[in-house]
N, C-alpha and C positions, 0 to 999 in steps of 0.2 A: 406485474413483474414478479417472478419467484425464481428467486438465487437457487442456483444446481448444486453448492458448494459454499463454504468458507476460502476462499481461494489464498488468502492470506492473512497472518496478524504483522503490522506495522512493529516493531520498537525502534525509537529514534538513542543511540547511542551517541556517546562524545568522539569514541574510537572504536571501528572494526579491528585493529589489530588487539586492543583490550577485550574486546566482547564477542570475538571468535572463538576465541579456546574455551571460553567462561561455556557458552552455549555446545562444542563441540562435547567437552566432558560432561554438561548436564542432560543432554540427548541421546550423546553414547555413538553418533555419527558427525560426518566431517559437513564443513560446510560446499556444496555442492557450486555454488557460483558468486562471483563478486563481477557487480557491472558498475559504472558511472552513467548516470543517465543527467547529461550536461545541463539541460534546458530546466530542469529541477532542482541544482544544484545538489546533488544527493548521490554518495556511493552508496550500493546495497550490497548485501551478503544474504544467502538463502541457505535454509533447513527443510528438510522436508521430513515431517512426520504423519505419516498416513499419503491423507487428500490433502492436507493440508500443511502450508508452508509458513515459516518465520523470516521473517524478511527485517534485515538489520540497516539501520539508516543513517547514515553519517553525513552529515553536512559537509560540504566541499566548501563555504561561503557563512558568514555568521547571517546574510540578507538573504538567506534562502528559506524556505520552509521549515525546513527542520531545524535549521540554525535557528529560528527567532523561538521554535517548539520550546528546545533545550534551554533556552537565554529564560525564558517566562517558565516555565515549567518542568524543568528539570530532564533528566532521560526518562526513558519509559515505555507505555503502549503510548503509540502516534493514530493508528487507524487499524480498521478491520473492512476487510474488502472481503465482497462477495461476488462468486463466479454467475453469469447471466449471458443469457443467451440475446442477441439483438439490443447490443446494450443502448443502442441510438433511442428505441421505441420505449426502453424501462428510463432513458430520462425523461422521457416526453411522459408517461405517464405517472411518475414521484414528483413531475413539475406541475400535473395538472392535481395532484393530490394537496398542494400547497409546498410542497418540499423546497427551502432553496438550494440553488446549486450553484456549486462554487466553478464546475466546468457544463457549461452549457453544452458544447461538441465532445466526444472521443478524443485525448489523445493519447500519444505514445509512452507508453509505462516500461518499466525493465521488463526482461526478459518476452520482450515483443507484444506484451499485451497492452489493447485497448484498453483504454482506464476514463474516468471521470469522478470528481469527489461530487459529494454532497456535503453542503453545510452544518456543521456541526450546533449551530445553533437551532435549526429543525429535527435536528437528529436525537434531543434529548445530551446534549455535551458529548456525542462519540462521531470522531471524524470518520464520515463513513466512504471507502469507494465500495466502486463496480470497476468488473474487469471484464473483459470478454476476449478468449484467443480465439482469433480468424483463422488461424492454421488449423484449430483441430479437428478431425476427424469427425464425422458424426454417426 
């Protein structure tokens, strides 16, 4: 497996309407998209700087992921995801490296990409994904 990109950094916020203008004024650009992605219990907000995106996370649910992140651990960085090409074959092979993984299959991430985490306890404490977009271009 070798990531093409940093595809995103995670921060898990209390509030996107607190933490939009905060990141708007410190980037110097607007935020570019806010989605609900339901099955995660997470609204997101995106930045984009360079190749690379800030992706803001608010929990919709205190029993969601990011809800229990904030509850134990405050706001902050949540994860850093890396872009990868065939992301099906880069789990199989960080699985067979000893890696745990917290999503064994691909699924549906914001802004339509393929995602899966890796465990943060293999990862040296950094939650880590992968992303892969099937739309783009090659």
């Amino acid at each position: 497996m070798k990531p093409t990109h940093i595809e995103h950094i995670g921060i898990a916020v209390k509030s996107l309407d607190e933490a939009i203008p905060y990141y708007e004024q410190l980037l110097g650009s607007s935020c570019y998209a806010i989605e609900e992605v339901a099955d995660q219990r997470v609204r997101t907000a995106f930045f984009k700087i360079g190749q690379t995106k800030i992706e803001l996370l608010e929990s919709t649910s205190p029993e969601g992921p990011v809800g229990k992140f904030i509850e134990k651990k405050g706001e902050g960085i949540h994860h850093i995801a890396f872009a990868v090409d065939g992301l099906e074959d880069a789990l199989e092979k960080v699985k067979a490296q000893g890696i745990r993984l917290i999503d064994e299959q691909p699924r549906k991430g914001a802004e339509g990409l393929h995602i899966a985490f890796l465990h943060p306890k293999s990862t040296f404490g950094v939650l880590t994904e992968l992303c892969e977009d099937k739309n783009k271009t090659k």
